[in-house]
C-alpha positions, -999 to +999 in steps of 0.1 A: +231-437+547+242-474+537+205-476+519+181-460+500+147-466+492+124-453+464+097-466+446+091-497+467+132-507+453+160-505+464+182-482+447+217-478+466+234-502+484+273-497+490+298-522+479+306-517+520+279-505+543+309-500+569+328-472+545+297-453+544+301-441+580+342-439+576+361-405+569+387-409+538+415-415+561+393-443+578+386-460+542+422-463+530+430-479+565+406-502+559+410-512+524+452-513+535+442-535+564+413-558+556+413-586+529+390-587+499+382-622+516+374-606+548+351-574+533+331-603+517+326-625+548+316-595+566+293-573+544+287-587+510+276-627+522+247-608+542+235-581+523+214-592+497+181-570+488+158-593+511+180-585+538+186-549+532+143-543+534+146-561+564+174-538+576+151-509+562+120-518+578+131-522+613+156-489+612+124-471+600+105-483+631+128-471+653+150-498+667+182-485+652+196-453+633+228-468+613+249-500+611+284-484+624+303-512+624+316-552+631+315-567+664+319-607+649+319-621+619+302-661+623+295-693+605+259-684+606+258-649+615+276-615+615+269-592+644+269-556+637+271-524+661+245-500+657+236-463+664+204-456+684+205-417+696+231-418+716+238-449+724+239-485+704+224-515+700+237-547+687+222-559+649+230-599+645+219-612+603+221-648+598+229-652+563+207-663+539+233-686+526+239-704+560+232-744+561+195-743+567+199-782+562+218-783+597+195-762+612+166-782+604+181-811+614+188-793+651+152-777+654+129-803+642+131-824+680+128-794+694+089-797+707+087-762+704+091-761+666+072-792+658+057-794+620+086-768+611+082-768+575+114-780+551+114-747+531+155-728+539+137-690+540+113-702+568+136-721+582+165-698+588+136-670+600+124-693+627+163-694+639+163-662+642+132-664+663+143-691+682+174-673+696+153-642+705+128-668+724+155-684+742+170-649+752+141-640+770+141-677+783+173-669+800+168-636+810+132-648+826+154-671+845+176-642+860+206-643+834+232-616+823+224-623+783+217-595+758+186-582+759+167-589+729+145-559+714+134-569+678+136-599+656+126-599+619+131-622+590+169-630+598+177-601+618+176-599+654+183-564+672+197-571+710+214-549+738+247-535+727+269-557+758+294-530+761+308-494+767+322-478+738+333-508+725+316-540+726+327-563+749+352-590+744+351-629+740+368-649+771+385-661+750+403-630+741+397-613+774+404-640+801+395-634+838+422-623+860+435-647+882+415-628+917+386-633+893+392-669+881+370-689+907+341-663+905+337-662+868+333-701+866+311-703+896+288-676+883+286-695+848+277-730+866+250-712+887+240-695+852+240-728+832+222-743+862+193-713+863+192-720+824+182-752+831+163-751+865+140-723+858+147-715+818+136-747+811+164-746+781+200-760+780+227-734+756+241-768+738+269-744+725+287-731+753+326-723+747+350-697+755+340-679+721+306-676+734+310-657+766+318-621+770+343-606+797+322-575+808+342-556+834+351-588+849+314-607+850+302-632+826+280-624+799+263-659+777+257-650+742+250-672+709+217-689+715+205-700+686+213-733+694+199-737+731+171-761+731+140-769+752+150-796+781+126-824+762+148-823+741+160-858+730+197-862+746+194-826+761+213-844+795+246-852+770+245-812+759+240-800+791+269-822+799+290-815+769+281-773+786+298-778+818+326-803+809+338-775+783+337-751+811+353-771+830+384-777+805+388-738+794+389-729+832+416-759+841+436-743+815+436-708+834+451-727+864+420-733+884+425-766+904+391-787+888+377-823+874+354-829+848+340-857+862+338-846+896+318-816+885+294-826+861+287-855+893+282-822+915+248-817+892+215-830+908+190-817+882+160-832+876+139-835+847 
């Protein structure tokens, strides 16, 4: 196990939760192969003893068996893969040192988190609920996003997007060419539904925020969508498409910026 608990304390927690799970072969390859810098980024700036309860509490429920291993390592999160029988599930822990000013800042015109209290533990909880909300947002709206089972504290348990292994950024895994035109239309008509019928716009749409799944789209990251009476939300929603717009012109696909964002006929 990566945790123990006795007497209402904690009383093990491994220098790295990932080595737990590893044979001995598997541990010398990984100490060989991984950085000191990058052991820290990925376990020990997320697993302090608040978070390891948390980790506790929902495992004990039933929403996960072990950590196995790392899928991303983020500036305000790390997402971990995680057993659940015999499949997995996908364990995302926003650190508790993660600039809670910022985030502030990006809720509070959010109507939806109005009178948001100025306290960082509250504040980078209700971030963590706030991308779970705005998963279900997009999935109510007919989206191909993680499904999002369980959020608690700063730990949010979603739908492992994957086979074996988890499935890759775009910008790692870019569409064929026979898939090109497809894979941009379908995320226009996705940021469009987002909008339309979601009633939310991502605000942090990129190339390292959309997975390749056997050749279709998947949106992930969406802690920072926001509700669409949001103040400026037309210049995010923008800011969404012309980015699109750029990574895809890079792949070769014959497009404009301008022209497409002057395609868009929402309405508020």
């Amino acid at each position: 196990m990566i945790y123990s608990l006795q007497n209402n304390s904690i009383t093990k927690v491994i220098y790295n939760p990932y080595l737990d799970l590893m044979d001995m072969k598997g541990r010398q390859r990984y100490q060989k192969n991984v950085s000191a810098k990058e052991r820290f980024k990925a376990y020990e700036n997320v697993f302090d003893e608040s978070t390891m309860r948390a980790i506790f509490k929902l495992s004990s429920q039933g929403y996960f068996d072990d950590l196995k291993g790392t899928i991303k390592i983020g500036k305000e999160a790390n997402v971990f893969s995680a057993t659940k029988g015999d499949g997995l599930v996908a364990i995302k822990i926003y650190r508790k040192s993660a600039n809670f000013k910022k985030m502030y800042e990006y809720m509070a015109p959010d109507p939806r988190f109005s009178g948001l209290k100025r306290n960082k533990t509250n504040i980078i909880y209700s971030w963590a609920k706030k991308e779970y909300r705005n998963l279900l947002r997009a999935r109510s709206a007919g989206l191909k996003v993680p499904k999002p089972i369980a959020v608690y504290n700063n730990i949010l348990v979603m739908e492992f997007i994957g086979d074996k292994d988890a499935a890759q950024q775009m910008n790692k895994d870019k569409p064929t060419t026979s898939e090109l035109k497809s894979f941009y239309e379908t995320l226009i008509k996705d940021l469009k539904k987002l909008y339309v019928e979601g009633k939310i716009v991502h605000a942090d749409i990129s190339e390292f925020n959309i997975l390749n799944y056997n050749g279709k789209p998947v949106i992930i990251d969406f802690s920072h969508a926001v509700d669409i009476k949001y103040p400026n939300v037309k210049q995010l929603l923008e800011r969404d498409v012309k980015i699109l717009v750029r990574f895809f012109k890079r792949q070769g696909l014959k497009i404009d910026e301008d022209k497409e964002w002057a395609k868009w006929t929402v309405k508020n």
